[in-house]
N, C-alpha and C positions, 0 to 999 in steps of 0.2 A: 118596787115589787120584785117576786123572782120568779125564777120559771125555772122549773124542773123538766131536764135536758135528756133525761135517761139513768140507768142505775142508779144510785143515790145521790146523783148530782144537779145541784140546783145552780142558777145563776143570776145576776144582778139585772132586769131587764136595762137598763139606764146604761150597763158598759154594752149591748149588743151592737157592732156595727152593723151586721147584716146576717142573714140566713140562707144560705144555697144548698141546690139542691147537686147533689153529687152527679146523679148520670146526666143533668142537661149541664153541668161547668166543670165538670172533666173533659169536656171534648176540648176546650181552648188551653193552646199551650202554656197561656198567662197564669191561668187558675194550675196546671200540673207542677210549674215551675213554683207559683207562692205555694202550695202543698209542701212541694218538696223543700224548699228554702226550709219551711215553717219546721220541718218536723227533724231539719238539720241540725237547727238552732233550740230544737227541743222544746218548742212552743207549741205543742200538740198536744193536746190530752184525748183519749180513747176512753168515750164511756155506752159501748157498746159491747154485745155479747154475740148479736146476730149481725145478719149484712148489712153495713151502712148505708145509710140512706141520705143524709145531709152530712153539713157543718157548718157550726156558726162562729164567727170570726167576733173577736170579745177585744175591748180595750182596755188593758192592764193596768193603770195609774201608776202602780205600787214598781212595777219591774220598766214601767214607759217602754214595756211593749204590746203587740198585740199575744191573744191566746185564740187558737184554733181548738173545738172542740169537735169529733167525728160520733155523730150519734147515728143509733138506728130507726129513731123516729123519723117520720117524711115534714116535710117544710107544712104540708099542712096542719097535721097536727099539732105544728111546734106552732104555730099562726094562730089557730084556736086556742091555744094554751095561751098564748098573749092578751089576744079578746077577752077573755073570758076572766084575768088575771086584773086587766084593765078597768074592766066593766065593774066590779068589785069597788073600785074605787070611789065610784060614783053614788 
């Protein structure tokens, strides 16, 4: 299934490793650090207009790396969008 992340960007649920939320795993310097690494190494995509709210950390097959996405939806949203994506299948 996919799940649309913000702007016109969709993604593969199946590559999501995980979804965080920006103002509670910015305070740890692990999470500022893989930010910063990530967006070194240009594995960052921005698909926001407004102030970000999450990021979900994606598994890349194709490049065998990961992809960082910074969107402005909140984790919850993006959580019901999954449910709801899921439930579909049934």
């Amino acid at each position: 299934m996919f799940l649309h992340i913000g702007l016109d960007k969709v993604i593969l649920t199946d590559d999501i490793v995980g979804i965080f939320d920006l103002d509670n795993t910015t305070v740890s310097k692990h999470t500022r650090d893989y930010l910063s690494k990530s967006e070194k190494s240009k594995t960052v995509v921005n698909v926001c207009t407004d102030l970000p709210k999450s990021f979900i950390v994606c598994k890349n097959p194709a490049r065998d790396k990961k992809t960082v996405y910074i969107t402005q939806l909140g984790t919850a949203t993006l959580l019901k969008r999954l449910g709801s994506a899921s439930s579909g299948l049934k």
